[in-house]
N, C-alpha and C positions, 0 to 999 in steps of 0.2 A: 504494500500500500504506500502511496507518497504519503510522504509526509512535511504538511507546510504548517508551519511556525511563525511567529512575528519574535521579530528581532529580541526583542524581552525573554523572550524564553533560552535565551544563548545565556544570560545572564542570571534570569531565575531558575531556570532549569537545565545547570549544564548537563549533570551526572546521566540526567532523560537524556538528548540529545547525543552525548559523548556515549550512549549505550547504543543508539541507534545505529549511529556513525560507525561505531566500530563491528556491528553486526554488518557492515557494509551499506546500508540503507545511506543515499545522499537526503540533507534537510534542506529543503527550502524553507530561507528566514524572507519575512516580507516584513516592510515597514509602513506605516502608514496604510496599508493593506494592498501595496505593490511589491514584485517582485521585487529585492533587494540584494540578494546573495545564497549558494550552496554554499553546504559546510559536507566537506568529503573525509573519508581518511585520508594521511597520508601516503596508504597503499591503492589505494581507489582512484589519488591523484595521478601518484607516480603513474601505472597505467593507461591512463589517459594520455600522457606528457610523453613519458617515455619513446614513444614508437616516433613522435616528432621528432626531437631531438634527436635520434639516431638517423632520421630519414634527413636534419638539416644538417648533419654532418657531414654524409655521406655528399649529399650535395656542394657543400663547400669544398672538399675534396676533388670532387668532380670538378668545379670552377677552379681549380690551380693548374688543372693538367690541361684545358679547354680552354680554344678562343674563342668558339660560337656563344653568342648572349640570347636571351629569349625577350620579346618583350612580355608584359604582362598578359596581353588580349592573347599570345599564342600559349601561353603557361595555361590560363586557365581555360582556352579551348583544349587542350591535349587531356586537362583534369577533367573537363564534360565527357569529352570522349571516351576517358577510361571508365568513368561511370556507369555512360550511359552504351554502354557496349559499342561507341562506334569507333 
């Protein structure tokens, strides 16, 4: 089940929250009754993060041994395309 919160309960209720988190469940805190922030674990994050960071390394990499530049319009057509199968 999601679970949304308003920001006061990160503070009244960590121990709820940091039980949540930690069973993996992300919290969404809203404030004024807008979305405002998740609160992840730090393992929940990292996996998210991680596969970036490997993938912009790898690309920097790539751009030391390479002349060819992309601009943006052809990057993120080549990303539609790997999407969307074409």
């Amino acid at each position: 089940m999601i679970q949304i919160r308003p920001v006061s309960d990160l503070r009244n209720k960590f121990p709820e929250i940091e039980m949540l988190v930690n069973e993996g469940q992300p919290v969404y805190l809203t404030k004024n009754g807008y979305g405002a922030m998740v609160v992840l674990s730090l393992e929940e994050y990292a996996s998210l993060v991680d596969n970036v960071e490997m993938k912009l390394d790898e690309a920097d990499k790539m751009a030391e041994t390479k002349e060819e530049r992309l601009s943006h319009e052809d990057v993120f057509r080549n990303v539609r395309g790997a999407i969307h199968g074409k």
